[in-house]
N, C-alpha and C positions, 0 to 999 in steps of 0.2 A: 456196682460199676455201671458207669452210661453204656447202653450199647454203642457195641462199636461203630455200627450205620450211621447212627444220629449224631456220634461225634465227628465223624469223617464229613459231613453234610454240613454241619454246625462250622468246622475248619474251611470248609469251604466257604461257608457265605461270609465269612469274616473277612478271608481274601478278596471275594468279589466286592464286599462292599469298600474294604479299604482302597479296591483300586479306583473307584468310582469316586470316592474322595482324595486322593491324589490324583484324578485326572481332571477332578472339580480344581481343586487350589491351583496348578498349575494350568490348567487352559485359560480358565478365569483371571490368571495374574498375567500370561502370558510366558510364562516361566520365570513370574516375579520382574518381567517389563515392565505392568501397567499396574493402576491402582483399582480395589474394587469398587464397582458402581453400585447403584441402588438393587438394581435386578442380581446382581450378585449374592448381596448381601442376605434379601430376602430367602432366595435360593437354600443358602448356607444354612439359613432360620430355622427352616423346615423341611431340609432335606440332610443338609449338612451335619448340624451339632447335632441329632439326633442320633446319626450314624457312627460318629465320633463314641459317644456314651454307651451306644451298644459295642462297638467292639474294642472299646475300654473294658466294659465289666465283662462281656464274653473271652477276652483274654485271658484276664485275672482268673475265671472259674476255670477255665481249660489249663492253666496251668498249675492250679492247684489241683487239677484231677477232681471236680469236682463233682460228687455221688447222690444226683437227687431223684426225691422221692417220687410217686407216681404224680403229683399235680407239678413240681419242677419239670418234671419230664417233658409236658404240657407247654410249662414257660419257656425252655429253649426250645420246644417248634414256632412257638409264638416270635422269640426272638430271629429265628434263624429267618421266619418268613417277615419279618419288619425290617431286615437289613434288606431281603432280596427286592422288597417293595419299594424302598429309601432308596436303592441303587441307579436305576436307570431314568430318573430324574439327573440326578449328576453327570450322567454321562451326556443326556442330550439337550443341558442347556450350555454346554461348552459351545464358547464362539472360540473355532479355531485361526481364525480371519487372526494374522498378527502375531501369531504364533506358529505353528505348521505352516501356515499359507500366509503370503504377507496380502498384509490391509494396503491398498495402492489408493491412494486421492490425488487425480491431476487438474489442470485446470485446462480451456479451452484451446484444441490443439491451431496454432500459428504458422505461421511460412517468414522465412528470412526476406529482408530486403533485396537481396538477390536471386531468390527464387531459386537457391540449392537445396534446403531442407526445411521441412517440416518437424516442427517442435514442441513440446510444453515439461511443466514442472511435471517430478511423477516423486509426491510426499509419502514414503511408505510408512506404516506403522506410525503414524500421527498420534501423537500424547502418549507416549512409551516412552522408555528409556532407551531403547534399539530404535529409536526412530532415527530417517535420514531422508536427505534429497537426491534428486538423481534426475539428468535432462534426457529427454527421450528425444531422440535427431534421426532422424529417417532421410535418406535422401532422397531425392525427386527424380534422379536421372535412374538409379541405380537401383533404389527402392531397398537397399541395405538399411538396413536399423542399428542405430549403436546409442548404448547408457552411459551415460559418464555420472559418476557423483562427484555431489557436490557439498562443501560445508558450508551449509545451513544452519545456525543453530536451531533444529527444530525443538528441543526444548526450551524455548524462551517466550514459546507460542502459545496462548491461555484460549486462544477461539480460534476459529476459520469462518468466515461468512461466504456459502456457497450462493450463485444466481445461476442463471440459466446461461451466458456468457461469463468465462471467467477468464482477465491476463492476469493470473501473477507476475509472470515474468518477460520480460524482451532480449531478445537477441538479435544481436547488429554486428555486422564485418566490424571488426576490429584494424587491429594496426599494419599487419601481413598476411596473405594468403590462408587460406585455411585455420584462420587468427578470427575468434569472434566474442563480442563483449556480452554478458549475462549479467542482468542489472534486475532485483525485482522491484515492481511497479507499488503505484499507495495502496495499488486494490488486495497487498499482501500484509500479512502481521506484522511482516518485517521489513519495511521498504529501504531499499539503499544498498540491500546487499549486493556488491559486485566481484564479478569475474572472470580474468580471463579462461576463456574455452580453444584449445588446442583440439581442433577433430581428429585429427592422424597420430599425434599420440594416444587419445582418449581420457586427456586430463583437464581438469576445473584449479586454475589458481587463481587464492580470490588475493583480490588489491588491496593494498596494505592500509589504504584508506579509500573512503567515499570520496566522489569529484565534489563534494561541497567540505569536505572536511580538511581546511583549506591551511597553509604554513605561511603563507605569506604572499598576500593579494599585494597587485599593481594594478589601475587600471592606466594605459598607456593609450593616451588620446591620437585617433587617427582622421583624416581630415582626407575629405570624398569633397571634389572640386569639379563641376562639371556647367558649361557654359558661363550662370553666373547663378549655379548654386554652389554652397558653399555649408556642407556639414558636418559637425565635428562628433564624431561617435567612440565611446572606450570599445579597448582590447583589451581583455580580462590576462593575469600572467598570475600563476602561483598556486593553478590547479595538480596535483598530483599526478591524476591521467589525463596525459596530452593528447590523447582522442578526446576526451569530452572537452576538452579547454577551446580544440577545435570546434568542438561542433555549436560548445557556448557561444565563441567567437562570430561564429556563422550567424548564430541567430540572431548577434546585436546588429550585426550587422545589417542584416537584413529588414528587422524592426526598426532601425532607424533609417533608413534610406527609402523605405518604404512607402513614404509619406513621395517623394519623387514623381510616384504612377498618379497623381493628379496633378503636377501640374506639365506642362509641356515647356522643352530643352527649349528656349528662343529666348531673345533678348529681351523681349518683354516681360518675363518674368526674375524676379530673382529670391532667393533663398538665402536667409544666414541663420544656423541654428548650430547650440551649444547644449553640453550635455552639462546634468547633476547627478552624483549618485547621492539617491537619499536612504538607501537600506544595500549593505553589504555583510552578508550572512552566512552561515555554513552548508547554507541548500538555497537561500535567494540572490539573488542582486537585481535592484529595480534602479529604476534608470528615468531622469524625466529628462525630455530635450524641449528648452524652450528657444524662441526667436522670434524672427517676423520675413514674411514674406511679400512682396512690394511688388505690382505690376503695373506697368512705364502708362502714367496719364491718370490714375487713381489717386485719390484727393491726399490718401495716407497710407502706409504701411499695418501690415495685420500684423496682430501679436499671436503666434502658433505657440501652444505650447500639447504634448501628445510622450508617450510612456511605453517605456519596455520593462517590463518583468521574468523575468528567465529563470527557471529551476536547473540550480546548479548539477544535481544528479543526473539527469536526462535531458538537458538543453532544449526546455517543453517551455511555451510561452503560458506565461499566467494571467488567467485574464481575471476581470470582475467576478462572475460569475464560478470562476474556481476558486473563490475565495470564500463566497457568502453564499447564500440565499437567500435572492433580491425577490424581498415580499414586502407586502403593507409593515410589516413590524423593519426591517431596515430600513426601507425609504423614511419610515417617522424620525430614526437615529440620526438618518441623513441630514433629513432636514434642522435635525437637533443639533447639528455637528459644530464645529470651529471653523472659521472661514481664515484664510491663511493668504496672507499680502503675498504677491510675487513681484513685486515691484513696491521696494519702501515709499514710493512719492503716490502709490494709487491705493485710496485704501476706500474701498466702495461695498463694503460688506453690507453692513445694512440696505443697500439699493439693490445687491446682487441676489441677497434675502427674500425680499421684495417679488423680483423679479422669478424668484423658484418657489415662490408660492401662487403663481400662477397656473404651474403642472397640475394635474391631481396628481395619486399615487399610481392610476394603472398606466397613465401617458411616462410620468419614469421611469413605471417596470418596464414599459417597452419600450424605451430609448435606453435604458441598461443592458436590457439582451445583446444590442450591437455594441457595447462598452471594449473600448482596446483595440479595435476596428480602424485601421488606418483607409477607414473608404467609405462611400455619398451613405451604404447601409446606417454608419455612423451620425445622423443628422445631428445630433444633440451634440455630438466632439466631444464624448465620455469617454477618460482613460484613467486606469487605477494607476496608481504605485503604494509604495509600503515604505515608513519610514520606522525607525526601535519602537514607538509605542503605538502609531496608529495608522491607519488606514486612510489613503486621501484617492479624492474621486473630484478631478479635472473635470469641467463642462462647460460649453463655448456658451458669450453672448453678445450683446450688442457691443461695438467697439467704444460708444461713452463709460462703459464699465471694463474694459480694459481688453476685449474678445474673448477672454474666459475668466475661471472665478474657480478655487481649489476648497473643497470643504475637507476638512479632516477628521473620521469617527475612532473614537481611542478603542483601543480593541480590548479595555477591561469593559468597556459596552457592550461589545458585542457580545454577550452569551448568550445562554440555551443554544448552543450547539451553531451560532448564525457562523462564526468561523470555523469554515470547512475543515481544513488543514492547517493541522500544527506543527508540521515539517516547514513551514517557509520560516521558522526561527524566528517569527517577527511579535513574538510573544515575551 
């Protein structure tokens, strides 16, 4: 018979080691939330399955009462001190972060447009199956804190890219008092998500759709009449949420009237400008307003032509440069591009050619930086739009070549990453 000491020792390091491997498997899984990573696995190699085999076959002998001889004797000290050594390796590479204690990722904290609370996303347990979101709102008067969650799918998320500033999310007064919209931004995995945020309940309802996720567009032309200008700008109708429809509206508004702050309300000048939509999408609408502007004693009328582009999700102006990046390698496409009549009776492409191989490339790159600029910053009179396959970039010139000249780059050119964003659906 074993003595009895060595067996009561031996009973005991089986327990201790076994608990050290059930508190391996389940910290490490997170109690079967998460998947294992490399450092886990390793762990398991050589701390793990070894422990498993010992108090596999140390069961087996102990239950058969097993009666060994003086060098056996030996082996279960040997054993009983290879579990105790194998043990506290498993206990102290447990990340309890996520499990016990939640793993919290936010991004950088924000202030409402009204200046009542301070904000940001707070991602718990990221890449688990308990993962969730949840807005952290603090007030500013009152300095109360309250969490509302929110559904997020955050299982749909394959990365996170952290920087030293980070929006994932925005939050904007909404439609009624204490009513506020939660929209996440592109700098998130999952941009588009929106919701309404109730603060005095403490609830997150998301919208049944995205504001670009659209049932049935109108654009209804409204007409801005003042001394003896004269412009015709869309009103967008058939957005889901009528906050963002508003605020879409706003910004056409704005973008097209805009062009107004140079010239001065008198009789000597006058304005007649019409709009195109050339791309109508589930996150864009771009917008060209062409015409001609005429001041009383000038030999001829100019032909204005200048562009709005709007992201339907966040009523945010898109310019050039959120589009691409304007380097030696697009300006070459550019000037590779399609040149595109705006008037069937002027067709001056080859002159217009001509005359844009004049630029180098870094005099473009810096007459693009002001690209979409309704002001003097804008010398060149560079404005994008987006039309289903490609990219067109407006630039002013002499009036023998018609005062500007439209070049068009298809956007299966554009790769290696030159198109920014693939939410403007113009792909």
């Amino acid at each position: 018979m074993l003595l009895i000491w060595i067996r009561v020792i031996w009973i005991a390091a089986v327990l201790i080691n076994l608990s050290g491997v059930i508190w391996f498997i389940l910290g490490s899984t997170a109690n079967f939330q998460r998947g294992i990573d490399l450092i886990t696995t390793v762990v398991m190699m050589y701390f793990g399955a070894p422990s498993i085999v010992l108090i596999v076959v140390s069961m087996v002998l102990l239950l058969k009462r097993w009666s060994p001889l003086k060098w056996g004797k030996i082996g279960v000290i040997g054993i009983i001190i290879c579990m105790l050594w194998l043990t506290p390796p498993l206990y102290e590479s447990v990340n309890t972060s996520g499990w016990l204690i939640e793993n919290v990722q936010t991004d950088t904290l924000q202030k409402t447009a009204d200046g009542r609370y301070e904000y940001n996303i707070e991602l718990v347990n990221l890449f688990q199956r308990n993962s969730y979101a949840r807005l952290y709102l603090k007030s500013v008067s009152m300095s109360a804190i309250s969490r509302i969650r929110v559904d997020i799918p955050l299982n749909e998320i394959d990365g996170l890219s952290i920087g030293e500033v980070n929006h994932w999310i925005k939050l904007e007064p909404y439609l009624e008092e204490g009513k506020y919209l939660l929209y996440t931004t592109e700098d998130f995995p999952l941009p588009g998500e929106r919701f309404e945020i109730d603060v005095k309940k403490g609830k997150a309802v998301r919208l049944k759709q995205a504001a670009g996720q659209i049932q049935k567009v109108e654009l209804k032309r409204i007409s801005y009449k003042k001394a003896h200008m004269n412009i015709q700008y869309p009103s967008i109708v058939g957005l889901n949420d009528p906050y963002m429809e508003k605020k879409v509206n706003q910004r056409l508004k704005s973008d097209a009237l805009e062009i107004t702050k140079l010239y001065q309300e008198d009789d000597k000048t006058s304005l007649d400008i019409m709009f195109i939509p050339t791309w109508i999408g589930k996150s864009l609408l771009s917008i060209q307003y062409i015409g001609t502007e005429y001041t009383s004693g000038a030999a001829h009328p100019i032909n204005i032509m200048y562009t709005s582009n709007v992201n339907l999700l966040n009523a945010k102006k898109i310019t050039l440069q959120d589009a691409v990046k304007v380097t030696d390698d697009f300006i070459e496409l550019y000037k590779l591009g399609n040149y595109i009549k705006f008037n069937p009776n002027l067709d001056v492409g080859t002159d217009a050619m001509k005359e844009l191989a004049n630029f180098s490339n870094p005099e473009l790159i810096r007459y693009f930086t002001h690209a979409d600029e309704a002001s003097e910053n804008n010398a060149l009179q560079v404005f994008t739009y987006f039309t289903k396959d490609a990219l067109g970039i407006s630039a002013g010139t002499a009036h023998a070549l018609g005062d500007h000249f439209e070049i068009e780059v298809q956007y299966k050119d554009l790769i290696h990453n030159r198109l920014l964003n693939a939410n403007f659906d113009t792909k």
